[in-house]
C-alpha positions in Angstrom: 13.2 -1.4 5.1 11.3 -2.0 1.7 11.2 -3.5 -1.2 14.8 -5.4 -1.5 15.4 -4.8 1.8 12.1 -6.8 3.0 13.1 -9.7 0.4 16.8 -10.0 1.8 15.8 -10.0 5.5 13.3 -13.1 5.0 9.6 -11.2 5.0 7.3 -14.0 4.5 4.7 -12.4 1.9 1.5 -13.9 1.7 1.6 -14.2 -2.4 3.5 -12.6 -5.1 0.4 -10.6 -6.1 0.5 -8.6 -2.4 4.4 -8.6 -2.7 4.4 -7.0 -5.9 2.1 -4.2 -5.2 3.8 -3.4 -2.0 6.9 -2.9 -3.9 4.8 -0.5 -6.0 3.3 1.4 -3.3 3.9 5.0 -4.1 4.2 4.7 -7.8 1.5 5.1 -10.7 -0.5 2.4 -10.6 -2.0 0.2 -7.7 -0.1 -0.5 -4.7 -1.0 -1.9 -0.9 0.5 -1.1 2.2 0.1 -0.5 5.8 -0.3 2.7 7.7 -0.4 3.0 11.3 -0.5 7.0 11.9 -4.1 6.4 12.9 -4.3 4.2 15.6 -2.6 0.9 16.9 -4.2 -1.2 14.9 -2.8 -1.2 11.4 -4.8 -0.3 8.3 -3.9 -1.8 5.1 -4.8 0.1 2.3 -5.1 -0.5 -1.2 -4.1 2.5 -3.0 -4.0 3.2 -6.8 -2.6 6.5 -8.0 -2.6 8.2 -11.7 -0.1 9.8 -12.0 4.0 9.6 -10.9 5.0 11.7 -7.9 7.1 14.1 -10.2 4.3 14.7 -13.0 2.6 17.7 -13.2 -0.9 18.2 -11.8 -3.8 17.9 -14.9 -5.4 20.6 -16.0 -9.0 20.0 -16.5 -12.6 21.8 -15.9 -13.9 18.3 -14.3 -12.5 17.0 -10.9 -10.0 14.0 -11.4 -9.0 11.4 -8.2 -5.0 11.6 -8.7 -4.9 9.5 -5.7 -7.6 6.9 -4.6 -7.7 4.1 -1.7 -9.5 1.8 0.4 -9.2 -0.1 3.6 -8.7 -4.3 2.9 -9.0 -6.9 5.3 -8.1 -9.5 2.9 -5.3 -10.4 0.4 -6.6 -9.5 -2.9 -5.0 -11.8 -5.1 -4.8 -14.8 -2.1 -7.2 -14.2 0.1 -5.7 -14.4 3.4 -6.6 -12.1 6.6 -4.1 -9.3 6.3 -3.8 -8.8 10.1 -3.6 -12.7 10.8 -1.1 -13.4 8.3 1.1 -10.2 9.1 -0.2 -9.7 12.6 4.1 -10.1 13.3 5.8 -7.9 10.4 3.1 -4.9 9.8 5.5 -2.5 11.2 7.9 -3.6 8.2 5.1 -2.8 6.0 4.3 0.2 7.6 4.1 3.6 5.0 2.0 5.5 6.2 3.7 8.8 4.6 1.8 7.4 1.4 -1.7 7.8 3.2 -3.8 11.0 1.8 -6.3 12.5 3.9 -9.9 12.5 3.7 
């Protein structure tokens, strides 16, 4: 389930700022979710990427991040403690296909 599907079945979001970016996840631009590939404790990741999935790779004689992230423990638009608040929906959240190794 995501996006739509997580707003028809009744997910409790934290704050429209975390909501919104979790929809985004995946796209150009920032977006948060959870990944759980790693361990059983979730990860929430805030992840901003430069480029769409479908555009082609840049060209350039310097390196360039096309994908960066970093692990949150907090909201970043609310505050809250992510594994508090969804300690009982993370699975929903989980996309952990969007992760990129280090």
């Amino acid at each position: 389930m995501l996006g739509k599907d997580l707003r028809e079945a009744g997910m409790k979001w934290c704050c429209k700022g975390f909501q919104g970016n979790f929809q985004m996840a995946g796209s150009r631009g920032f977006g948060i979710f959870v990944s759980t590939k790693d361990g059983p404790e979730p990860r929430f990741i805030l992840q901003h990427r430069a480029l769409d999935e479908s555009s082609p790779i840049l060209n350039t004689t310097y390196p360039v991040s096309v994908v960066s992230g970093a692990y949150i423990q907090f909201c970043p638009w609310c505050g809250v403690r992510l594994k508090e608040f969804y300690r009982d929906t993370y699975r929903e959240l989980d996309r952990s296909d969007l992760t990129v190794p280090i």
